[in-house]
Structure formats: C-alpha cells, structure tokens
PDB file with SEQRES, HELIX, SHEET and CRYST1 records, atoms N, CA, C and O in Angstrom:
SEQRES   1 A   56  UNK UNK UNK UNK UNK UNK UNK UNK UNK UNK UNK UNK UNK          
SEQRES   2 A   56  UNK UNK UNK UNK UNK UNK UNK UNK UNK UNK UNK UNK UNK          
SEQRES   3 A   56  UNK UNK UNK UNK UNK UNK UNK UNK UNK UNK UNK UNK UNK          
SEQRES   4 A   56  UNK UNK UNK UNK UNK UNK UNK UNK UNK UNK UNK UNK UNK          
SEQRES   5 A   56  UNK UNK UNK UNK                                              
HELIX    1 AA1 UNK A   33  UNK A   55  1                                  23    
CRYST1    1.000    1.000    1.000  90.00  90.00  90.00 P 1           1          
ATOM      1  N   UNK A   1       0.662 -30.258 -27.006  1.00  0.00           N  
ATOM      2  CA  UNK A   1       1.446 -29.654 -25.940  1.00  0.00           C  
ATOM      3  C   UNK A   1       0.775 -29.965 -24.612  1.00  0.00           C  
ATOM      4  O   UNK A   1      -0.278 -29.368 -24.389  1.00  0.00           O  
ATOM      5  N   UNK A   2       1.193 -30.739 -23.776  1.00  0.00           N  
ATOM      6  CA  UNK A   2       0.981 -31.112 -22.714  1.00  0.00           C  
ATOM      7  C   UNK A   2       1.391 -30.189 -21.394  1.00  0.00           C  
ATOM      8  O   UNK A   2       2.524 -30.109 -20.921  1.00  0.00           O  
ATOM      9  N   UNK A   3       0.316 -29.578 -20.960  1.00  0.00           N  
ATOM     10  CA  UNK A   3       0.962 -28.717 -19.241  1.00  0.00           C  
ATOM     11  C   UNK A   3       0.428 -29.079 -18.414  1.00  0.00           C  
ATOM     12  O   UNK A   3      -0.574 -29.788 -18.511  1.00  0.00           O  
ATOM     13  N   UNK A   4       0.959 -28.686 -17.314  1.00  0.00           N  
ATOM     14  CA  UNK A   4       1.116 -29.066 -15.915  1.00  0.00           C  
ATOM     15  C   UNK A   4      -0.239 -28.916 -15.059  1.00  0.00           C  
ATOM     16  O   UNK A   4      -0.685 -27.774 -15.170  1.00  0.00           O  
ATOM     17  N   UNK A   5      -0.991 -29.723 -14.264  1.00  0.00           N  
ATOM     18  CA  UNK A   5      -1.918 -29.329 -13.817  1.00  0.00           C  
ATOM     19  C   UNK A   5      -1.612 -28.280 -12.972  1.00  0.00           C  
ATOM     20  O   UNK A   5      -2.509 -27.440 -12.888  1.00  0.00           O  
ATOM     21  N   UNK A   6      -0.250 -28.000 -12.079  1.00  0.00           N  
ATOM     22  CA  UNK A   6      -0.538 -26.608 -11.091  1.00  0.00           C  
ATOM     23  C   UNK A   6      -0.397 -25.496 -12.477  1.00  0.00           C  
ATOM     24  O   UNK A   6       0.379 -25.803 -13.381  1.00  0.00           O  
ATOM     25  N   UNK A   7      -1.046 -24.456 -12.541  1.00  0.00           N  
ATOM     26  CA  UNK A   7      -1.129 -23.427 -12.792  1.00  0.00           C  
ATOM     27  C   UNK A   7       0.063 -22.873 -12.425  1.00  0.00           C  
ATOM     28  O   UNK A   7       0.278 -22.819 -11.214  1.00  0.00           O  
ATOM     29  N   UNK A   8       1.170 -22.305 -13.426  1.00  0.00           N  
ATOM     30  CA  UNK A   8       2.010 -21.409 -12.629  1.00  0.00           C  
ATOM     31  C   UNK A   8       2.208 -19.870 -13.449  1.00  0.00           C  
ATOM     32  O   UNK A   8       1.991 -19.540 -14.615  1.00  0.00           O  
ATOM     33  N   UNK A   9       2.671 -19.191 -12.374  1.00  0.00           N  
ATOM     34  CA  UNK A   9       2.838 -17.816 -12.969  1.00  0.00           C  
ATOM     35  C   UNK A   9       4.031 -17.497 -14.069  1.00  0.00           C  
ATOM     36  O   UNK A   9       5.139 -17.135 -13.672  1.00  0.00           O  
ATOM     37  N   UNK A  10       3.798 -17.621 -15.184  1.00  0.00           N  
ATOM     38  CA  UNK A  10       4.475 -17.468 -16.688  1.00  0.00           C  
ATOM     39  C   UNK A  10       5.400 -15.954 -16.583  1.00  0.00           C  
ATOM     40  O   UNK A  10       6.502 -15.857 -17.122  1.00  0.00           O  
ATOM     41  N   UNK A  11       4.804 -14.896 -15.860  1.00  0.00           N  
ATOM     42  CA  UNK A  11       5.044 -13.882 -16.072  1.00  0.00           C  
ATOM     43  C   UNK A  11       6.757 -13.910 -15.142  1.00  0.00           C  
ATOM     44  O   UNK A  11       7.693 -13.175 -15.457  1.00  0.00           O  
ATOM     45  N   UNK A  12       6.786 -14.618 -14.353  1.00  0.00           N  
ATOM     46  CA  UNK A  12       7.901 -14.534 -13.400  1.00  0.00           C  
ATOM     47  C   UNK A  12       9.077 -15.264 -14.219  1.00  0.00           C  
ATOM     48  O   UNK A  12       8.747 -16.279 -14.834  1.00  0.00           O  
ATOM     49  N   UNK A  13      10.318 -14.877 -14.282  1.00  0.00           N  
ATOM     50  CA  UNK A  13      11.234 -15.837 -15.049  1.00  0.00           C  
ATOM     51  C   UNK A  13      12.009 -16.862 -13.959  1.00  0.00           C  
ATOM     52  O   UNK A  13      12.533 -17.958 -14.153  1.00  0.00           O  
ATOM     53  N   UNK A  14      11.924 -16.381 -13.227  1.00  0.00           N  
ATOM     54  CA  UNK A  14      13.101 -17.311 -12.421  1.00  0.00           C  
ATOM     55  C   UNK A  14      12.130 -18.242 -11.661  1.00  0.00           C  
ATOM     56  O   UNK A  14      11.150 -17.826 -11.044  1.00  0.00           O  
ATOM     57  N   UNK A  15      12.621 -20.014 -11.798  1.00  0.00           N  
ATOM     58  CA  UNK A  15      12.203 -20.769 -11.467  1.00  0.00           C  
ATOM     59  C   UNK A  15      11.133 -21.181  -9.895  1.00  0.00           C  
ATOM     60  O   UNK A  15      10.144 -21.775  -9.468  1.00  0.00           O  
ATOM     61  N   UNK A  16      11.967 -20.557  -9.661  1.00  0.00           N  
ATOM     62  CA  UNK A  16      11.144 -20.489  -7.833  1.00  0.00           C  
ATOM     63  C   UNK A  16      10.365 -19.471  -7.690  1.00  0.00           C  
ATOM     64  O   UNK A  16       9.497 -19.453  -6.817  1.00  0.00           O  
ATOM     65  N   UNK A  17      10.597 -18.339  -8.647  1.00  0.00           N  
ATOM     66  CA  UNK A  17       9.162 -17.773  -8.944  1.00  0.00           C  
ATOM     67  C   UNK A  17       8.259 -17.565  -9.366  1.00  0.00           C  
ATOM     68  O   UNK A  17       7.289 -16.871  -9.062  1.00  0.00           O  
ATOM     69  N   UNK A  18       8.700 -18.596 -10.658  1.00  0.00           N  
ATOM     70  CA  UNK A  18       7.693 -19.401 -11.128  1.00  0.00           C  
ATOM     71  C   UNK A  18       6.189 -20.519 -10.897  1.00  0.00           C  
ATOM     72  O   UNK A  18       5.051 -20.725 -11.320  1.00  0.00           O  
ATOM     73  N   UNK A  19       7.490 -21.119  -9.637  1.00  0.00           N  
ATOM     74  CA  UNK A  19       6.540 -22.409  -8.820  1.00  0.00           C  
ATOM     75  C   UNK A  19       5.290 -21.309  -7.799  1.00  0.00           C  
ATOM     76  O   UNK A  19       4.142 -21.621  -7.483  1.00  0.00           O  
ATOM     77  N   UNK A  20       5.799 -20.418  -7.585  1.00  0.00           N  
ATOM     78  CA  UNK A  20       4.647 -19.703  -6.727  1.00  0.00           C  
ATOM     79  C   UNK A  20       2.870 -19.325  -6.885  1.00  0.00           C  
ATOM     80  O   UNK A  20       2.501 -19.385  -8.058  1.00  0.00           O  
ATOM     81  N   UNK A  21       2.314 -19.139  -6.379  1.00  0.00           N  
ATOM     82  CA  UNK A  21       1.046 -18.807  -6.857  1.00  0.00           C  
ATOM     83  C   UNK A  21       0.996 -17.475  -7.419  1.00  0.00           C  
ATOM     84  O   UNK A  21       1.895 -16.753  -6.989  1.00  0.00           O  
ATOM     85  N   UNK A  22      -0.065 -16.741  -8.547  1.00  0.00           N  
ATOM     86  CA  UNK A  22      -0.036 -15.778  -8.578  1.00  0.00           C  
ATOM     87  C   UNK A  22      -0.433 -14.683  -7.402  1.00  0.00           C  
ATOM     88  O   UNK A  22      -1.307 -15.054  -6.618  1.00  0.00           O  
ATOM     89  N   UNK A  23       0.168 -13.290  -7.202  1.00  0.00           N  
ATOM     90  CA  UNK A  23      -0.334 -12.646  -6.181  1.00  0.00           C  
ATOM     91  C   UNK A  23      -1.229 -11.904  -6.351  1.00  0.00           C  
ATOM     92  O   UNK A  23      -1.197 -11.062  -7.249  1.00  0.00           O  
ATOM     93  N   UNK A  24      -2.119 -12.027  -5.624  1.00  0.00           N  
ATOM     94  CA  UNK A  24      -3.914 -11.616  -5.528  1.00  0.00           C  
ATOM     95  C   UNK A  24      -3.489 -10.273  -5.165  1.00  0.00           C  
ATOM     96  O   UNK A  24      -2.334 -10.209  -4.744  1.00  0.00           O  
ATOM     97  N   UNK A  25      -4.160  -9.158  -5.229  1.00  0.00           N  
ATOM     98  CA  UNK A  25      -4.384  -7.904  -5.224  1.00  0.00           C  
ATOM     99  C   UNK A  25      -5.468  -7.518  -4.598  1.00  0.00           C  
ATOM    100  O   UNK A  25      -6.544  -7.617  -5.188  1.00  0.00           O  
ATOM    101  N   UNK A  26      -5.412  -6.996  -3.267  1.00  0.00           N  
ATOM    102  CA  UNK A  26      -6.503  -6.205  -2.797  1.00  0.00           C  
ATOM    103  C   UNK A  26      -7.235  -5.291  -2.876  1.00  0.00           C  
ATOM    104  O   UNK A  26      -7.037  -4.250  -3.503  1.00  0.00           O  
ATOM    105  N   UNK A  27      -8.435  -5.670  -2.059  1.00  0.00           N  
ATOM    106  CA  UNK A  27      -9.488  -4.821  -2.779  1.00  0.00           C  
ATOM    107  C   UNK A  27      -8.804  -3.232  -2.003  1.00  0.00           C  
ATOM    108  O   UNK A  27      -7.897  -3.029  -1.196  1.00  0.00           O  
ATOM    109  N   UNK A  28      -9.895  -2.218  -2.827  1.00  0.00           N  
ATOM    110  CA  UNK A  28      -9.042  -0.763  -2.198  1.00  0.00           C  
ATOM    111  C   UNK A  28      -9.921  -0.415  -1.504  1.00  0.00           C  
ATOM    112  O   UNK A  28     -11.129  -0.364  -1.735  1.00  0.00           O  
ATOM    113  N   UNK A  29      -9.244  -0.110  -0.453  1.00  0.00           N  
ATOM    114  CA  UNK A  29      -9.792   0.315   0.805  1.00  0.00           C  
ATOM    115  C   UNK A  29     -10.520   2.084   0.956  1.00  0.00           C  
ATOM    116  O   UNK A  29      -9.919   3.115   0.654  1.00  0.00           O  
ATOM    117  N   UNK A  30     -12.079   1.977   1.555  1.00  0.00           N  
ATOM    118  CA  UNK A  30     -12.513   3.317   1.114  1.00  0.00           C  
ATOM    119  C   UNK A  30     -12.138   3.952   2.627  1.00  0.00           C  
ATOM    120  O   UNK A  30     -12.216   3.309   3.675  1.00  0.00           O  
ATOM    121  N   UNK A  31     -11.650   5.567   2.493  1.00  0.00           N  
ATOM    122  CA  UNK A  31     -11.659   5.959   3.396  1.00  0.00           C  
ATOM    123  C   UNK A  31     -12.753   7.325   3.711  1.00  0.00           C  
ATOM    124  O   UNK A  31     -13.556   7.703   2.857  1.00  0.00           O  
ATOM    125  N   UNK A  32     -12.651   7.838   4.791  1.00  0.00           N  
ATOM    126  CA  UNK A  32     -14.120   8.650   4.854  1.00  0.00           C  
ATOM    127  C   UNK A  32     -13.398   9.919   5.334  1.00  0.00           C  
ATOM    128  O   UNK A  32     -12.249  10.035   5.760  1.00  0.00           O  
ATOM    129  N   UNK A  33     -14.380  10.860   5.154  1.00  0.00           N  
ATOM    130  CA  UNK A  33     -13.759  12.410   4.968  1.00  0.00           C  
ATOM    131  C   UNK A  33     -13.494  12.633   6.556  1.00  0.00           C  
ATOM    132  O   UNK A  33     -12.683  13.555   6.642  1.00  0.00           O  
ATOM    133  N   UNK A  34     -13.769  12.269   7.554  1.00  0.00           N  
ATOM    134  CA  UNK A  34     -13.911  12.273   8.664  1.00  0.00           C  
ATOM    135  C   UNK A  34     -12.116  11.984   9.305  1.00  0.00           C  
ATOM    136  O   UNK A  34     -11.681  12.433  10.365  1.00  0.00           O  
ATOM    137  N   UNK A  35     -11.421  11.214   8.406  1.00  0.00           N  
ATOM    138  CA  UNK A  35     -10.032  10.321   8.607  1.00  0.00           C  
ATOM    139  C   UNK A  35      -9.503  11.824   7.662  1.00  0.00           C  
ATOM    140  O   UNK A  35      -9.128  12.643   8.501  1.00  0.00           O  
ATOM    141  N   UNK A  36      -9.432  12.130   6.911  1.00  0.00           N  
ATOM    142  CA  UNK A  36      -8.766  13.021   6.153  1.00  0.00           C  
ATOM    143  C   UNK A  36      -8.963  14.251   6.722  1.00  0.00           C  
ATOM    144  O   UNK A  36      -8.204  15.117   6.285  1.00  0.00           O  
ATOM    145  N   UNK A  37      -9.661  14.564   7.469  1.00  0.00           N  
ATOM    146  CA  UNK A  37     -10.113  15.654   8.300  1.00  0.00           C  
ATOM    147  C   UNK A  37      -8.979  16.190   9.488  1.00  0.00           C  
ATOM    148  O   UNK A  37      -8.334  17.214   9.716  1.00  0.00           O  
ATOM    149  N   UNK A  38      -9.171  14.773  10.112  1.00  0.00           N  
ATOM    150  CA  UNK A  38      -8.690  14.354  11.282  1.00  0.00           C  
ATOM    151  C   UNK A  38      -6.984  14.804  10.826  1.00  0.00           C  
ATOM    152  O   UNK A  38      -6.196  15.484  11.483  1.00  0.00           O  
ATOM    153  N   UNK A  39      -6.847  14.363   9.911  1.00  0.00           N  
ATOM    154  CA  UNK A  39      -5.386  14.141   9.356  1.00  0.00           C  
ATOM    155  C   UNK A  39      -4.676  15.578   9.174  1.00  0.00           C  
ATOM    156  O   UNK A  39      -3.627  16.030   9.633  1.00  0.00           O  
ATOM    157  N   UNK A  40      -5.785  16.185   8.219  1.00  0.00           N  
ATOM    158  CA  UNK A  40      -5.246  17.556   8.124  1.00  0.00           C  
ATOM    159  C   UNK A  40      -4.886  18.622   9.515  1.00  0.00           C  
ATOM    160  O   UNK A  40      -3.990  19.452   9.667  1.00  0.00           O  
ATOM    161  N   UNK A  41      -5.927  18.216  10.348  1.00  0.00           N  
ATOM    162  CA  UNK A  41      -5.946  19.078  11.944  1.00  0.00           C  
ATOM    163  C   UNK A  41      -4.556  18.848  12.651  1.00  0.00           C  
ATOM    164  O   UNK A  41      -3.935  19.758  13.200  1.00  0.00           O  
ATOM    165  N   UNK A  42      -4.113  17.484  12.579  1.00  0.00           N  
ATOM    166  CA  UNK A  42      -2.959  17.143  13.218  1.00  0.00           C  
ATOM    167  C   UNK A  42      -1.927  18.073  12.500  1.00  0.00           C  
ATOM    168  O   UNK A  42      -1.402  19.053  13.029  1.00  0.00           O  
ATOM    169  N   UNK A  43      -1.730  17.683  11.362  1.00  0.00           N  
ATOM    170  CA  UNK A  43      -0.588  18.077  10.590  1.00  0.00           C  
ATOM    171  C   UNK A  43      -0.424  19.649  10.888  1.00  0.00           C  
ATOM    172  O   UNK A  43       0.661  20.226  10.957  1.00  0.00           O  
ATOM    173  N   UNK A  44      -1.883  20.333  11.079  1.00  0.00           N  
ATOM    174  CA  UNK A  44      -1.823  21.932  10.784  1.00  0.00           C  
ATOM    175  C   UNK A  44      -1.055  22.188  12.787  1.00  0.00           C  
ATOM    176  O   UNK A  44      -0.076  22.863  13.104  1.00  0.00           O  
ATOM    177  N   UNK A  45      -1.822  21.501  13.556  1.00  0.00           N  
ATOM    178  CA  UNK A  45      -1.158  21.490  14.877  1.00  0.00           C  
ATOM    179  C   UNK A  45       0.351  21.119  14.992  1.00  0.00           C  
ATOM    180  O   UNK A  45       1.213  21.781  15.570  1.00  0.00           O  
ATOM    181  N   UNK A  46       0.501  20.008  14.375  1.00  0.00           N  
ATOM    182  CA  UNK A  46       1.723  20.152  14.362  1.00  0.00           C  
ATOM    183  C   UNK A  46       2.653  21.008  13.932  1.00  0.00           C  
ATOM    184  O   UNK A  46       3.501  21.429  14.718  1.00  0.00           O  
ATOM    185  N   UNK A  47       2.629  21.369  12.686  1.00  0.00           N  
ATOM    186  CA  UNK A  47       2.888  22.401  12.039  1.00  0.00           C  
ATOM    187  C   UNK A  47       3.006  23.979  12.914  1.00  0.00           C  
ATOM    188  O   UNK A  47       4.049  24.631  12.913  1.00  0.00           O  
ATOM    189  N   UNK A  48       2.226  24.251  13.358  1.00  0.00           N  
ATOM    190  CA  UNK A  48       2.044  25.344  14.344  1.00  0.00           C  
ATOM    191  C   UNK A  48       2.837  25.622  15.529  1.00  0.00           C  
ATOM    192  O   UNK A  48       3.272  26.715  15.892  1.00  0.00           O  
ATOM    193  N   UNK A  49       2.991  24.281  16.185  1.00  0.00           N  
ATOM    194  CA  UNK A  49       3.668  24.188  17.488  1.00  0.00           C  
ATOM    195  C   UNK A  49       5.100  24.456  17.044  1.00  0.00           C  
ATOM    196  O   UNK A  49       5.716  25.424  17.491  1.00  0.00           O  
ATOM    197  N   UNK A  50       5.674  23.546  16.104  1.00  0.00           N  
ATOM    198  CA  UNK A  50       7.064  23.635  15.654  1.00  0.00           C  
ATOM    199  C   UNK A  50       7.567  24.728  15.453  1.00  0.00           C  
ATOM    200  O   UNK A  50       8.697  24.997  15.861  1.00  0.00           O  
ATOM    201  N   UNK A  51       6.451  25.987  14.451  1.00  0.00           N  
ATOM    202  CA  UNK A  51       6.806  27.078  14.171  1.00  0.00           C  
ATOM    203  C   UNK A  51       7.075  28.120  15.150  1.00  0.00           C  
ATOM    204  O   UNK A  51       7.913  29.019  15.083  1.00  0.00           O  
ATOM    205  N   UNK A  52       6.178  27.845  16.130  1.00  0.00           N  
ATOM    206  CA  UNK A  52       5.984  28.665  17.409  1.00  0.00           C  
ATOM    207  C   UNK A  52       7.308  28.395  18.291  1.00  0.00           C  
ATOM    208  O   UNK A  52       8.035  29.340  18.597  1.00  0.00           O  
ATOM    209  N   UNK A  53       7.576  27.166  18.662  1.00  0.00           N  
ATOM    210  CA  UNK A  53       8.527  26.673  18.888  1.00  0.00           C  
ATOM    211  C   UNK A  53       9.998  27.418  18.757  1.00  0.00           C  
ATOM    212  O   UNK A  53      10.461  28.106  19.667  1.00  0.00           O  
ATOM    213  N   UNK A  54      10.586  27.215  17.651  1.00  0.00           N  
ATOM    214  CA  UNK A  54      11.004  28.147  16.680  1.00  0.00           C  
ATOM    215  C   UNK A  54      11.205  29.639  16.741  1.00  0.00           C  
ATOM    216  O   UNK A  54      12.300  30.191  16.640  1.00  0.00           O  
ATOM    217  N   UNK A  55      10.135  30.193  16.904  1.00  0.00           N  
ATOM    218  CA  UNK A  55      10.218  31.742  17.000  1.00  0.00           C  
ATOM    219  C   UNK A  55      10.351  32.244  18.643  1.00  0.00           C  
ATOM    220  O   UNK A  55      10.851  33.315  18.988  1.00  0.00           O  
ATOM    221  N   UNK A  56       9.696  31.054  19.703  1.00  0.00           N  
ATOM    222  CA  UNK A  56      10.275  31.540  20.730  1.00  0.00           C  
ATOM    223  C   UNK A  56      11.240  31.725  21.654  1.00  0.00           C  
ATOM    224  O   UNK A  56      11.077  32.541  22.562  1.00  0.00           O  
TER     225      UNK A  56                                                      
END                                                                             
C-alpha cells in the first residue's frame, strides 16, 4: 500500500478537508488570582449600581 508523502488528516471526510493540515491545539493559558479578583469586583459593582439604579 503505497501513501502519499503529504500527511493528511484521515479524521476529516470531505476532501478539502482532508487536503488541510491537522489543527494544532494550544497550549492553556494560566491565569492569576489577581485577574479573577479583578473580575469578581467589577461584576459585584456592576451588579450594585444596576440594583440601586432600579430601586431609585
């Protein structure tokens, strides 16, 4: 059985997505408690204003 020197992705059925390269997967990105912090403060401010908002 003779194959093809390009490498192609088997897993894809349809021809042109076949010819493609496989897609690489990135690495996972670390995040720091400092960003999740930050995140929660907004949300709770936001949260607050709207409510206040709201009731006045």
């Amino acid at each position: 059985m003779k194959r093809p020197l390009v490498t192609t992705n088997e897993a894809a059925r349809h021809p042109l997505r076949r010819s493609l390269p496989p897609v690489a997967l990135a690495a996972p990105v670390e995040r720091s408690q400092d960003q999740d912090l930050k995140l929660f403060v907004l949300s709770f401010t936001a949260f607050f204003v709207c409510i206040w908002t709201l009731l006045m």
